[in-house]
C-alpha positions in Angstrom: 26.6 43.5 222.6 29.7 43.8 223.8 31.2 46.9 225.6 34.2 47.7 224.9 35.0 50.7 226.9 34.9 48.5 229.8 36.7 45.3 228.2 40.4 45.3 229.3 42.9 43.9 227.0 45.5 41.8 228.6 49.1 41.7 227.3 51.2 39.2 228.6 54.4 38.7 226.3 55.9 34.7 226.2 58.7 34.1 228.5 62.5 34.4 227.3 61.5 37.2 224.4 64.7 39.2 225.9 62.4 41.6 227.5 61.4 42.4 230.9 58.5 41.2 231.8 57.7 42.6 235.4 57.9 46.3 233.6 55.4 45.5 230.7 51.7 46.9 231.3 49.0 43.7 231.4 45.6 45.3 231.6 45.4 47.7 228.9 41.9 49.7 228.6 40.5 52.2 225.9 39.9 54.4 228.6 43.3 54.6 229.4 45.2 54.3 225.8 42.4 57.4 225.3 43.5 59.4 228.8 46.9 59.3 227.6 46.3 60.6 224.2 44.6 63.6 225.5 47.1 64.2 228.1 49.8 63.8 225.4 48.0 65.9 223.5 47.7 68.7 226.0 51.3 68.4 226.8 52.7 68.5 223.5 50.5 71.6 222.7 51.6 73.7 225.5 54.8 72.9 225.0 54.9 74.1 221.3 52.8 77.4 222.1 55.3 78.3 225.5 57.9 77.9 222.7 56.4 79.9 220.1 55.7 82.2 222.6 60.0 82.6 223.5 61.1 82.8 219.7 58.1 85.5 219.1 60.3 87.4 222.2 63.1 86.5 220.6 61.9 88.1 217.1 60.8 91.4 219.1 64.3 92.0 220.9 65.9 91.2 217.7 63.5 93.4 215.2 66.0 96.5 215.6 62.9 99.0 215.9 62.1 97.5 212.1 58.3 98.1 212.2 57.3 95.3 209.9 59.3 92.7 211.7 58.3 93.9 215.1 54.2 93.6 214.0 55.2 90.0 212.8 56.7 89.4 216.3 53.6 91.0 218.1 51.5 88.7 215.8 53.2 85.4 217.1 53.6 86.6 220.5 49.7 87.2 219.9 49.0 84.0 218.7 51.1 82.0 221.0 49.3 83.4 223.9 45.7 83.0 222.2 46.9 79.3 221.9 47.7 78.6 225.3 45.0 80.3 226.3 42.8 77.4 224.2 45.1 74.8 225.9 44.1 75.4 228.9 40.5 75.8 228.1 40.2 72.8 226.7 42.0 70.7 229.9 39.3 73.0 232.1 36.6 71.8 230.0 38.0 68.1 229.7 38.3 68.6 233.4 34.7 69.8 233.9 33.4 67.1 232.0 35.4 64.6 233.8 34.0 65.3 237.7 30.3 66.1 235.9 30.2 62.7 234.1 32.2 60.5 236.5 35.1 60.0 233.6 38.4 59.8 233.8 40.2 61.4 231.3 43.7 62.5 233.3 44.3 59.1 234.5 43.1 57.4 238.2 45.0 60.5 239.7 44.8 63.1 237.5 47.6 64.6 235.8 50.6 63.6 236.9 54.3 64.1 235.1 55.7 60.3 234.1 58.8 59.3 235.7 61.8 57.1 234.1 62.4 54.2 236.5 65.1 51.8 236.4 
């Protein structure tokens, strides 16, 4: 039986396909198409609460003392912040069962923010 957690799968494009070859990724794992999902994952989420969070701001400042607009806002401001709260519960966890199992689920270096290169 084969393993295929372990099992890398090579990429190599054919020469003169118009792309760059010395940029292209050759050893492809799950572990690591799985690492970045999660961390995409993460990312996206935290980003999407942080921004729910600013418009449920926004909605306060611009309720004009209306009650039933300002309880809407304090009910997204509420669940924005119970959101990224779960966010970052689940990267601790993920985190925790990471360095208890030996995994790597961030990456080789943990998180780390990509970078556009030339």
């Amino acid at each position: 039986m084969r393993n295929l957690l372990a099992e890398t799968i090579n990429l190599t494009p054919k020469s003169g396909t118009g792309t760059n070859i010395e940029n292209l990724p050759t050893n492809v794992t799950f572990n690591s198409i799985i690492s970045g999902g999660i961390t995409l994952i993460l990312v996206v989420a935290a980003i999407l609460f942080f921004f729910m969070l600013v418009i449920g701001g926004i909605r306060w400042i611009l309720s004009g003392g209306d009650k039933g607009q300002t309880e809407a806002a304090r009910n997204q401001i509420t669940a924005a912040l119970v959101g990224l709260v779960i966010v970052f519960a689940a990267w601790a966890i993920a985190t925790l069962i990471s360095s208890l199992f030996g995994l790597t689920l961030f990456g080789t270096s943990g998180f780390t923010l990509p970078t556009l290169t030339k």
